[in-house]
C-alpha positions as CSV (number, residue, x, y, z in Angstrom):
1,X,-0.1,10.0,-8.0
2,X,-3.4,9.0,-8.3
3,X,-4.5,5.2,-9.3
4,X,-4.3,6.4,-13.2
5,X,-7.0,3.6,-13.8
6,X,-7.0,4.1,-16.5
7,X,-4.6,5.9,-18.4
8,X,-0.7,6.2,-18.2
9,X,0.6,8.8,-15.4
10,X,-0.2,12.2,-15.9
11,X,2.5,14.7,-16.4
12,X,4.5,15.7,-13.4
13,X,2.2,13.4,-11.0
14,X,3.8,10.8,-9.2
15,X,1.9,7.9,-9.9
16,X,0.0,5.5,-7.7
17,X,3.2,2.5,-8.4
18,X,5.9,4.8,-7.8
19,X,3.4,5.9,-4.8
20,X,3.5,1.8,-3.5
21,X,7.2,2.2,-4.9
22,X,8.2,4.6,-1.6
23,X,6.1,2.2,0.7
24,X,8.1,-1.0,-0.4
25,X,11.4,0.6,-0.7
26,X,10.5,1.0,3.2
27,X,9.6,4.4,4.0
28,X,6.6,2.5,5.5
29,X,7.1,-1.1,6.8
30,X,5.0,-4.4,6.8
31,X,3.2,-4.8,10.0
32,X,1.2,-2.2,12.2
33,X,2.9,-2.3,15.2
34,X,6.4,-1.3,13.6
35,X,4.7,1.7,11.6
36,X,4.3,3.5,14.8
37,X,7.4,2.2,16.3
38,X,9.0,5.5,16.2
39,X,6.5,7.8,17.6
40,X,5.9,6.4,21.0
41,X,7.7,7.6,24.4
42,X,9.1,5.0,26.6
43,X,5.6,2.9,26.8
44,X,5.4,3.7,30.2
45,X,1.3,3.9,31.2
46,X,0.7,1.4,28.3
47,X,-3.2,0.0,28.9
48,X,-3.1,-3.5,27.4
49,X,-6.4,-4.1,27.6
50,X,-7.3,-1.4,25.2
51,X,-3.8,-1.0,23.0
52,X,-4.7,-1.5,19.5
53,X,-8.3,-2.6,20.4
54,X,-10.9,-2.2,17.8
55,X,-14.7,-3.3,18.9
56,X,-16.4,-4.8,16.4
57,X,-19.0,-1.5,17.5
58,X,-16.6,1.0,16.6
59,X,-16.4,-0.1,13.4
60,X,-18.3,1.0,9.8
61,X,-20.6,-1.4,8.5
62,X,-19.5,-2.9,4.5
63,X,-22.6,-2.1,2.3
64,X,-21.1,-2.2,-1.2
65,X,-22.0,-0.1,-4.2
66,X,-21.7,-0.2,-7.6
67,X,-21.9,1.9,-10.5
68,X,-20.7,-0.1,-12.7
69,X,-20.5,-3.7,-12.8
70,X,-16.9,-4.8,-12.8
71,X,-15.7,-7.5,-15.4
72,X,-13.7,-9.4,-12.8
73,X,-15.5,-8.8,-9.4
74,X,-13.3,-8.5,-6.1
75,X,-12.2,-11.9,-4.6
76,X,-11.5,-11.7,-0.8
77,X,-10.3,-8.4,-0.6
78,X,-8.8,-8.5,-4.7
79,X,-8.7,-5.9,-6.7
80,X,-11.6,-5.4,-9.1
81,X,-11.5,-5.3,-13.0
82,X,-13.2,-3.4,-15.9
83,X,-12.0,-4.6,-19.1
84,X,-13.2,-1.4,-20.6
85,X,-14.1,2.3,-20.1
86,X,-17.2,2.7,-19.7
87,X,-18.8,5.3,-22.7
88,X,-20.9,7.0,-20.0
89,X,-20.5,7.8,-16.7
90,X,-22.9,7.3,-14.0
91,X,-23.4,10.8,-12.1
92,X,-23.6,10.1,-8.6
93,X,-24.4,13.1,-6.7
94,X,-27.1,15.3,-9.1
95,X,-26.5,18.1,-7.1
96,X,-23.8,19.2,-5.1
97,X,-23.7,17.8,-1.4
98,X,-22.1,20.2,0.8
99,X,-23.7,23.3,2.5
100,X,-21.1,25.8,1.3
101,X,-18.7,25.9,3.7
102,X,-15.2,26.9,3.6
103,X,-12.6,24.8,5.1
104,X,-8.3,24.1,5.4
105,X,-7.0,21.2,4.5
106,X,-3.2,20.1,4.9
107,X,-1.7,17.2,2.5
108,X,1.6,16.0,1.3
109,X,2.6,15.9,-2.2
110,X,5.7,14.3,-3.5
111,X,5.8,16.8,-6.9
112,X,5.6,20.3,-7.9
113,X,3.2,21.8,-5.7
114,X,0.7,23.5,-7.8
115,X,-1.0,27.0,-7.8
116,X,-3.7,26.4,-5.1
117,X,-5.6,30.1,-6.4
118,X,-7.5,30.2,-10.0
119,X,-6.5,26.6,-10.2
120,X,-9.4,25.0,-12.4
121,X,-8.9,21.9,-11.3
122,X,-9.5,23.0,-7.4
123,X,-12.1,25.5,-8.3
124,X,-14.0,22.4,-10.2
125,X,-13.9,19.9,-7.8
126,X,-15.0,22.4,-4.9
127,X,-17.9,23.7,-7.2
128,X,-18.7,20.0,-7.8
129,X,-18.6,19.2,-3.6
130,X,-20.4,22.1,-2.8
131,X,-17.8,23.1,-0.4
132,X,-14.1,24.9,-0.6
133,X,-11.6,23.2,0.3
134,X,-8.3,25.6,0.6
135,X,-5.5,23.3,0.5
136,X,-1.7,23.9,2.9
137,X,0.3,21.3,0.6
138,X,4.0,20.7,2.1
139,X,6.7,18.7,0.4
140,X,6.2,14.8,1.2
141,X,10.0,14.9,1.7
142,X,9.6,16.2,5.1
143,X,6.4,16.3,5.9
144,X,6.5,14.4,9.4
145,X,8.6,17.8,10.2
146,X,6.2,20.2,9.3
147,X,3.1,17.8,10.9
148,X,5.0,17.8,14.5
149,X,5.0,21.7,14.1
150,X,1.4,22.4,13.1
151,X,0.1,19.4,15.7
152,X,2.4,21.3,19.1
153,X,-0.8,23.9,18.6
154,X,-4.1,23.3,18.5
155,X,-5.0,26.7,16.8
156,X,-2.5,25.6,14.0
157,X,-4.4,22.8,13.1
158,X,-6.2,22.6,9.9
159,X,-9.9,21.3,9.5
160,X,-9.2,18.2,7.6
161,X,-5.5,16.5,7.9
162,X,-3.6,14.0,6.2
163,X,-1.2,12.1,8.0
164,X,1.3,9.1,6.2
165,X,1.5,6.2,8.7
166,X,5.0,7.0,8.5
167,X,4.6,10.1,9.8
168,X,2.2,9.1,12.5
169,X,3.8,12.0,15.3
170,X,4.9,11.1,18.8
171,X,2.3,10.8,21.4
172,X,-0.1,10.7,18.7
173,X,-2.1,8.7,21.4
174,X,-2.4,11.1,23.0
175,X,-3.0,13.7,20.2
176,X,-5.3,12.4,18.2
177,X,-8.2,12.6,20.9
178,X,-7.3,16.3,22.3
179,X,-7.0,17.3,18.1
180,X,-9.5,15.6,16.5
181,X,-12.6,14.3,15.9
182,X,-14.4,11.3,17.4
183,X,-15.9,9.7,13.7
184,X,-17.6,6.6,15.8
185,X,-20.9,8.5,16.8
186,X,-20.9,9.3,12.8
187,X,-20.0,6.5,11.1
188,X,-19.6,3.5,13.3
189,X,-22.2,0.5,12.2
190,X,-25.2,1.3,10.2
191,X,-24.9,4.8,10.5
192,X,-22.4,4.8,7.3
193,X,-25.2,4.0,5.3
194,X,-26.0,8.2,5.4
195,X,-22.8,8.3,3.3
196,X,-23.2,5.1,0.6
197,X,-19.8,5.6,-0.8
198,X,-17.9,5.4,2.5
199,X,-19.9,2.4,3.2
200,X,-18.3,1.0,-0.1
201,X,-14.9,0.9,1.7
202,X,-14.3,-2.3,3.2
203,X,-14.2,-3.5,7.2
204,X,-9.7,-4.2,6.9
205,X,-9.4,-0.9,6.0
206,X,-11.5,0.7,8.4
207,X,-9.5,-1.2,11.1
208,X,-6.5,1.1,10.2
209,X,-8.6,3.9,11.3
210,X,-9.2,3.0,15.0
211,X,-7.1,4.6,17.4
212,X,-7.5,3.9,21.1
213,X,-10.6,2.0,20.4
214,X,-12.6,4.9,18.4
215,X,-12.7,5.7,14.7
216,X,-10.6,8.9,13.9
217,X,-9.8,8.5,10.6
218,X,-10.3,8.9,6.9
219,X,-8.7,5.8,4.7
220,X,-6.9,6.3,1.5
221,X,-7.6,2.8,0.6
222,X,-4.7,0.2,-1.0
223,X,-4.2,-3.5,-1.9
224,X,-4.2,-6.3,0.0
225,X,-1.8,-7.8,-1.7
226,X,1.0,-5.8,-3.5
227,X,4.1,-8.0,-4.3
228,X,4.5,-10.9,-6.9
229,X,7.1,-12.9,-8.4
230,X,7.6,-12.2,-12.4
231,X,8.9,-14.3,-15.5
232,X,10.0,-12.7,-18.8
233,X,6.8,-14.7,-20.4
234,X,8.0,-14.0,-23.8
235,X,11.3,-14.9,-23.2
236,X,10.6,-18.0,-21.9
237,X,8.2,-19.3,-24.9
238,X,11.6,-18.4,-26.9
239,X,13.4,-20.7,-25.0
240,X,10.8,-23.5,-24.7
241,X,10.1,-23.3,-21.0
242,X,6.3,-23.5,-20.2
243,X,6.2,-25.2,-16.6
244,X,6.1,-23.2,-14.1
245,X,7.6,-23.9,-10.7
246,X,5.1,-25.0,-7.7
247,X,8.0,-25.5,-5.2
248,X,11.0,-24.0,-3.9
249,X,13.5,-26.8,-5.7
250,X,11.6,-25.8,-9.1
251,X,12.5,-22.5,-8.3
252,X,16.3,-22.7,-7.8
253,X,16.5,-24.8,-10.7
254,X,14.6,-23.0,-12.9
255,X,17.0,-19.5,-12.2
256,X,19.8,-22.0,-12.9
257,X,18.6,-23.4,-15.8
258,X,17.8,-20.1,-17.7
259,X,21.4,-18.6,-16.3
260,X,23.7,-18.5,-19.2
261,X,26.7,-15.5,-18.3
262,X,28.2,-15.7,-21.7
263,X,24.7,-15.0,-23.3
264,X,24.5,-12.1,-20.5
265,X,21.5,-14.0,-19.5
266,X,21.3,-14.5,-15.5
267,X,18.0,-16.2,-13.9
268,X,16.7,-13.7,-11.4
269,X,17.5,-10.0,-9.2
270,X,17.5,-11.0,-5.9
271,X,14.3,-12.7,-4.4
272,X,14.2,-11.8,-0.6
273,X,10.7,-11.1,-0.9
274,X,9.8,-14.1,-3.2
275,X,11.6,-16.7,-0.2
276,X,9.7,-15.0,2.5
277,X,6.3,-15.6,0.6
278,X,7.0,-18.8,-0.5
279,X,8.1,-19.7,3.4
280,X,5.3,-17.9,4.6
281,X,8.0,-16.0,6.9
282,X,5.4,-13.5,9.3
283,X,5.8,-9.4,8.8
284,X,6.7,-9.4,12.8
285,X,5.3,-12.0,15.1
286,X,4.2,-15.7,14.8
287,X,2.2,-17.3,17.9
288,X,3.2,-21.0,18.2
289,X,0.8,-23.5,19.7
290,X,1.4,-22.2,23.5
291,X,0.0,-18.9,22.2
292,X,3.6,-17.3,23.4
293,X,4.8,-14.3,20.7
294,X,7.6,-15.5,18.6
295,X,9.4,-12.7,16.3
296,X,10.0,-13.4,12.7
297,X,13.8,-14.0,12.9
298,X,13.2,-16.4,15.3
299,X,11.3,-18.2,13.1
300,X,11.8,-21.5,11.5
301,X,10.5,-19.9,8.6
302,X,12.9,-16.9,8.3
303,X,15.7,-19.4,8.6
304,X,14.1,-21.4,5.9
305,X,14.1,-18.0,3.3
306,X,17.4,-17.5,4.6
307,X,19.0,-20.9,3.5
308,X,16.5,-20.8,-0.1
309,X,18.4,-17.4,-0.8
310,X,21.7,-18.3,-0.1
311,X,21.6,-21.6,-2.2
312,X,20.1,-19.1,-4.9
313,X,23.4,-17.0,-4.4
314,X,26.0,-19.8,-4.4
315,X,24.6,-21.6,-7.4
316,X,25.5,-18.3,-9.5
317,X,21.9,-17.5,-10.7
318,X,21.8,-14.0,-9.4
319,X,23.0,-11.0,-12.0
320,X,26.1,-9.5,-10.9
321,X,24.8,-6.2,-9.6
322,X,22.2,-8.2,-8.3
323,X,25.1,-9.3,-6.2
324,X,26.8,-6.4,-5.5
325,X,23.2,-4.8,-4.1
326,X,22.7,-2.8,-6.4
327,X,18.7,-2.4,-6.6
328,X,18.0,0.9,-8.4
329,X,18.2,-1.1,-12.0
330,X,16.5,-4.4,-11.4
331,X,13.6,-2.7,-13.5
332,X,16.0,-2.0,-16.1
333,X,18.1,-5.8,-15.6
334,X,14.5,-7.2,-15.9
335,X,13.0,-5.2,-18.3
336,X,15.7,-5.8,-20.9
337,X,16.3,-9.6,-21.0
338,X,19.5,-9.8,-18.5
339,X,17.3,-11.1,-15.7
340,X,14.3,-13.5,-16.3
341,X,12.9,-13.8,-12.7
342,X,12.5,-10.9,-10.3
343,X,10.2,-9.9,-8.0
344,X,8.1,-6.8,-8.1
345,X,5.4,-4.7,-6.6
346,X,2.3,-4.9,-8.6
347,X,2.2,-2.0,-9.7
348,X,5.4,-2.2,-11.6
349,X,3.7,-4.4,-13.8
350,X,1.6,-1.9,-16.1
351,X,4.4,0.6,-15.8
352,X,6.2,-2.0,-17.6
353,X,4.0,-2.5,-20.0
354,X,4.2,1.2,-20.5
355,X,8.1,1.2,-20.6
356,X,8.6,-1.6,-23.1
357,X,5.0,-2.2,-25.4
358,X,5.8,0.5,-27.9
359,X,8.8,-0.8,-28.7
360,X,8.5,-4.2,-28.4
361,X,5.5,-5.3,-29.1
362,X,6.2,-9.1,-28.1
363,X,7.5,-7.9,-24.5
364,X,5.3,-10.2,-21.4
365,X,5.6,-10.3,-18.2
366,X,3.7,-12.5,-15.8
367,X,3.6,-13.3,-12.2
368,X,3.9,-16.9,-10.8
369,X,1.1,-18.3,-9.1
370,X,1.8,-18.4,-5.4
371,X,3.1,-21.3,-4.0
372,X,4.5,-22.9,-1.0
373,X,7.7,-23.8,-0.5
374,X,7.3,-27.7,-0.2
375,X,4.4,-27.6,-2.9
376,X,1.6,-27.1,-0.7
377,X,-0.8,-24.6,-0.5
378,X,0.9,-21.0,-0.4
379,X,-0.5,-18.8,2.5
380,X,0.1,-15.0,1.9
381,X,0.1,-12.5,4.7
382,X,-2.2,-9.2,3.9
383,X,-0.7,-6.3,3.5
384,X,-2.3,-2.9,5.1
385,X,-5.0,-1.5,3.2
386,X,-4.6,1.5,4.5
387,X,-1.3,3.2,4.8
388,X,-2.5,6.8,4.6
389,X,-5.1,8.8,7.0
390,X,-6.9,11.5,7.2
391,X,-8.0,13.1,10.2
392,X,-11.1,15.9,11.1
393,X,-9.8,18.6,13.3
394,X,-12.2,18.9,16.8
395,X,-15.1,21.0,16.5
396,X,-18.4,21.5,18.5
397,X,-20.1,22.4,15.6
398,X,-21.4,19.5,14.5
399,X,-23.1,20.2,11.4
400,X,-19.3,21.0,10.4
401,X,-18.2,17.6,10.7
402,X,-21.3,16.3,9.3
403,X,-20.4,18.5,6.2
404,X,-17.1,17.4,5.9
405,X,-17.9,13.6,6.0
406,X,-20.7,14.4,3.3
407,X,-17.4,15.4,1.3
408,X,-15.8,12.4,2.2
409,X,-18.4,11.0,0.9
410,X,-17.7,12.7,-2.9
411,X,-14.1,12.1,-2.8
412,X,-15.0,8.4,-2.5
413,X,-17.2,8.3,-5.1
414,X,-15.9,5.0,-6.8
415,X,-14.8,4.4,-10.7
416,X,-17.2,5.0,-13.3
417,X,-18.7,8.0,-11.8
418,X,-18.4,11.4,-13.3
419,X,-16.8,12.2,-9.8
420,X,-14.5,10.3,-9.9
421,X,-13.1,11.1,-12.9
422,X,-13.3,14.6,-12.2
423,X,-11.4,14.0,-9.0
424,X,-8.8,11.7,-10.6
425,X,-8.3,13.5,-14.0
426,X,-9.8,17.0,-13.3
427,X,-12.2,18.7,-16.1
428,X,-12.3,17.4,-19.6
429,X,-11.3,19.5,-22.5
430,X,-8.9,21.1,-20.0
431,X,-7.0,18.6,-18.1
432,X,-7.4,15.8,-20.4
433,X,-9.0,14.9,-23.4
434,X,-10.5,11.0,-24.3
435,X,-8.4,9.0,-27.1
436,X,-9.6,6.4,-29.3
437,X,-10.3,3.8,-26.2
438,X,-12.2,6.5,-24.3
439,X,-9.3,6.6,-22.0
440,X,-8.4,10.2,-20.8
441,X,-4.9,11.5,-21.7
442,X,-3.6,14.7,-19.9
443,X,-3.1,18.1,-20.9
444,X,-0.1,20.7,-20.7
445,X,-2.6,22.1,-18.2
446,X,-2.6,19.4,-15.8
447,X,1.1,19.2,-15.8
448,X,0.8,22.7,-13.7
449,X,-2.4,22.6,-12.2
450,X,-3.8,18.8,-11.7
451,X,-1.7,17.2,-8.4
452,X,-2.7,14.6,-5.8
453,X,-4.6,16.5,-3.0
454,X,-8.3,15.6,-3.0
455,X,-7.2,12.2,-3.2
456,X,-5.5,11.8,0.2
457,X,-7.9,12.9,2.5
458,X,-9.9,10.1,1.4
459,X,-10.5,7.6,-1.6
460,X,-12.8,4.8,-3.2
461,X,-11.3,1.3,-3.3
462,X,-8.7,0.7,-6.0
463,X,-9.7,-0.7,-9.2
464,X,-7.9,-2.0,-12.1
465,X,-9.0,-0.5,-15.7
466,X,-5.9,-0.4,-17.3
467,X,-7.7,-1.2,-20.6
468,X,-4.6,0.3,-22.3
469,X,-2.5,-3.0,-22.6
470,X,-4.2,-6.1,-23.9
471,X,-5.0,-8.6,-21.8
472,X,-3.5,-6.8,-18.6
473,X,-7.0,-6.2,-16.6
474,X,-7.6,-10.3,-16.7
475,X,-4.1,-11.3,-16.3
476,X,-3.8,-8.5,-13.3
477,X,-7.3,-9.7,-11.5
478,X,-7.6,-13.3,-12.3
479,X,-4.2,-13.5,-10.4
480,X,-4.9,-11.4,-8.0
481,X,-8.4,-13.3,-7.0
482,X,-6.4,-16.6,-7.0
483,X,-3.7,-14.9,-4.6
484,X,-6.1,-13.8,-2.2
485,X,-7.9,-17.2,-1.5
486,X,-4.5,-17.5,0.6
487,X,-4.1,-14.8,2.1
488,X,-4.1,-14.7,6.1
489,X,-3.9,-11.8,8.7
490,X,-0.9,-11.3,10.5
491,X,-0.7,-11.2,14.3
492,X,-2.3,-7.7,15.3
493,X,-3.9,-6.9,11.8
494,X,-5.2,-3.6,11.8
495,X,-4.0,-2.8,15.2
496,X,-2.7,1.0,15.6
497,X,-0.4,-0.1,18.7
498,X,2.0,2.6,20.1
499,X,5.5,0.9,20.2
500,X,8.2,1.6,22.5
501,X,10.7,4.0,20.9
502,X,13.3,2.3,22.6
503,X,12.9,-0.7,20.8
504,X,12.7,1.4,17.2
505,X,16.4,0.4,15.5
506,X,16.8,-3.3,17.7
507,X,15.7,-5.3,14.7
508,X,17.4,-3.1,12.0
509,X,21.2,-5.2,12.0
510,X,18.8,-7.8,10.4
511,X,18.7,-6.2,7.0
512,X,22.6,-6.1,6.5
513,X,22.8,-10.0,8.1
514,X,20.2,-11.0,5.2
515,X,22.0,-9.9,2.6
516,X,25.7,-11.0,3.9
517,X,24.3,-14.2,5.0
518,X,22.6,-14.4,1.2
519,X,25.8,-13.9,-0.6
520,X,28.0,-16.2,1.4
521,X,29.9,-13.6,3.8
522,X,28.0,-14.8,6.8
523,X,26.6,-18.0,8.1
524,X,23.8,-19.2,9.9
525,X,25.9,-19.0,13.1
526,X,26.1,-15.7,13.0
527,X,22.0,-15.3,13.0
528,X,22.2,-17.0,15.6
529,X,24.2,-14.4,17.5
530,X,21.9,-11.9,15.9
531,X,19.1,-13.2,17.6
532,X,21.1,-13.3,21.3
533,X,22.1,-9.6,20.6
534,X,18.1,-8.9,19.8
535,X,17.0,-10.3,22.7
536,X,19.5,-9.1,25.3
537,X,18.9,-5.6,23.5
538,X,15.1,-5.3,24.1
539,X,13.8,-8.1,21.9
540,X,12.6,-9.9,24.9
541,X,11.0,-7.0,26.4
542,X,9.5,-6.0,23.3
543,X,8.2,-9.8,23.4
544,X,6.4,-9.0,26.8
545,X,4.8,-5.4,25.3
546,X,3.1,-7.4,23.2
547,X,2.4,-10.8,24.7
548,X,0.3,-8.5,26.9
549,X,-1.4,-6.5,24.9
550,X,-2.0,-10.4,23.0
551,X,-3.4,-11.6,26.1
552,X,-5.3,-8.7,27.0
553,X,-7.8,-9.4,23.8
């Protein structure tokens, strides 16, 4: 599952995309807040004053390294580019930096879990550390289950933990200061600089690592951005299209115009995702000018998307099982020329690159440039870049902890370091070997041995190599940098905030009432009964947890 900068996914990993894939098929959601919002009791002893707070003390200062220069440098938070390998890597630790201990470590893994004893890969990377890390790995399938039972005990606990915002525990308030470790005294501020290659992560994604105004955890760093509208590029050269469409009218009639059923030719998968970016619709809340909460679907905005998809719908632009929901082939739709516009994560892009270069050479795709809906100036909300933790179990032992973070410190050691590529690809000669483009390809071995562990109790930032496909790395990046000169943070960015459990499943109806009200089966009208039922249903009290907690900072 790891980034595969550069190479194509190793055998029986799960990739870093199909990784992204789980988050945006919603086994993690959009804002903060609503990633907790099933692990909280009733809210009852709530402090709004200090509910999602993050002092600007408690956090790590940013002191960026690099080992080796990136071709396309990061752009507000972009991903960064290296338009090739580089021939030799930069050893960043001549010795190894632990003190020899021997420590348990609990992670999820969405694959065959591998042999954990004469494991090369394991034994490598721990020689490499200086210190042993024995791993518990459970299925990612139903890991929340087996964290809720190893976090009732405190003697269960491993040292090091990894813990999917998704399966963020109840009470985990509470928890997470009787379990684990205060980080602040460690890392908060300058005192980061003692481990360089943590200071390399940046401030956004620290943020995601302050609970109840300390720093607990461990990132495993993401994107800022992670969704963009595609065009079949090559396709459209065929057809003689080269504008590109800077409004929301372009849009609709550009899906019409390429939309030709008897050619089996339709203009786009459904593009929920593209109308809310293009009508800047909020993840969750929206303060207006009296500085009073308002919640996405009340939102003139929301309404907006929803009127933009529906006229998409009715105009017949929209492939048929497009229609009838069917989202597991949209890839496939896209991919082979009976869709032209659909939107993606970014992620999917190289993997379709992958899917469709070697055998069809001529096969592009390209994201849009973002725009608003009226032609202005898009504005882009950020996405988390951090959607995975990892936590250090309690210990009075300092020099433990200290060793541990020194680890930390290895596992983060950024692209174009020997480390890394020992952490991401395991030992050359065994788990991979290097092809013609100094890229590593994987071994049999690493089909049975090499699987994401190291990787999620912490990570460097992600980069793009993906030197592979020609031109990718500069299409990839120089979008990406253009992307993120818009981007905004959403109301409570970065704010671990406890939610109500009670109000969990109000907003949920919402789902079903997009896509009726997208295909013509319900109206406006009936949003706007939606939005009575929300309120009357908690909405409005959920409004008030909030607006507090707002106030409060």
């Amino acid at each position: 599952m790891k980034r595969q900068s550069a190479t194509a996914p190793m055998q029986g990993t799960l990739n870093r995309r199909s990784f992204l894939g789980l988050l945006g098929a919603g086994i993690a959601v959009v804002g903060v807040p609503s990633l907790l919002s099933s692990c909280s009791t009733a809210g009852a002893g709530v402090n709004a004053a200090t509910a999602g707070k993050v002092s600007a003390g408690v956090l790590p200062g940013y002191f960026p390294v690099e080992y080796v220069s990136p071709d396309f440098p990061s752009v507000n938070g972009s991903t960064a580019g290296y338009a090739s390998i580089p021939k030799e890597l930069v050893k960043a630790f001549p010795k190894p930096p632990g003190s020899g201990g021997t420590y348990t470590a609990m992670t999820p893994l969405w694959g065959t879990i591998p042999p954990t004893k004469g494991n090369q890969y394991f034994d490598a990377v721990n020689e490499a550390s200086g210190t042993t890390l024995a791993f518990q790995i459970s299925d990612g399938n139903t890991y929340g289950d087996k964290l809720a039972a190893v976090l009732a005990s405190a003697k269960d606990v491993p040292d090091w933990v990894s813990i999917p915002s998704w399966n963020v525990p109840p009470r985990f308030g509470q928890a997470v200061d009787a379990l684990f470790e205060d980080l602040t005294p460690f890392l908060a501020g300058d005192a980061v600089k003692k481990y360089p290659n943590l200071a390399n992560i940046s401030t956004d994604t620290w943020k995601f690592c302050v609970f109840n105004d300390k720093l607990y955890a461990l990132p495993f760093p993401g994107e800022i951005i992670t969704d963009a509208t595609f065009y079949r590029a090559d396709v459209f050269d065929e057809l003689g299209i080269t504008a590109q469409p800077t409004n929301a009218q372009e849009l609709l009639d550009l899906a019409k115009e390429v939309t030709d059923p008897a050619a089996k030719r339709w203009g786009a998968n459904d593009l929920w995702v593209t109308a809310t970016q293009m009508y800047s619709v909020p993840p969750k809340w929206k303060v207006d000018d009296a500085g009073k909460l308002v919640h996405r679907v009340e939102t003139d905005e929301y309404r907006a998307a929803l009127e933009w998809q529906s006229k998409l719908y009715a105009q017949g632009s929209v492939h048929p099982d497009a229609v009838a929901d069917n989202s597991g082939d949209a890839k496939q739709r896209f991919e082979s020329g009976q869709v032209l516009i659909s939107s993606d994560g970014l992620g999917g892009w190289h993997e379709a690159l992958g899917r469709n270069l070697p055998i069809n050479a001529a096969y592009s795709q390209l994201p849009f440039a973002p725009f608003a809906a009226d032609g202005g100036k898009a504005t882009l909300f950020k996405g988390n870049p951090a959607n995975i933790f990892s936590f250090l179990k309690k210990n009075s032992d300092k020099a433990k902890i200290e060793e541990l973070l020194t680890v930390a410190n290895f596992l983060a050691s950024p692209f174009g370091t020997e480390e890394f590529a020992l952490i991401n690809y395991g030992v050359e000669g065994v788990h991979y070997d290097l092809d013609e483009n100094n890229l590593p390809v994987s071994t049999d071995r690493a089909a049975t041995e090499l699987q994401p562990t190291f990787i999620f109790l912490t990570d460097p930032p992600v980069v793009n190599a993906k030197v592979q496909y020609p031109g990718f790395v500069e299409a990839f990046c120089t979008w990406m940098a253009d992307a993120a000169k818009t981007t905004v943070d959403p109301v409570f960015y970065g704010q671990q905030i406890t939610e109500p459990n009670q109000y969990a499943s109000i907003a949920q109806p919402f789902e079903d009432l997009e896509k009726d009200i997208a295909r013509g089966r319900k109206s406006m009208t009936d949003l706007d009964a939606a939005i009575t039922t929300w309120k009357s249903a908690g909405g409005d009290e959920l409004r008030a947890f909030y607006q507090d907690i707002l106030d409060a900072q």
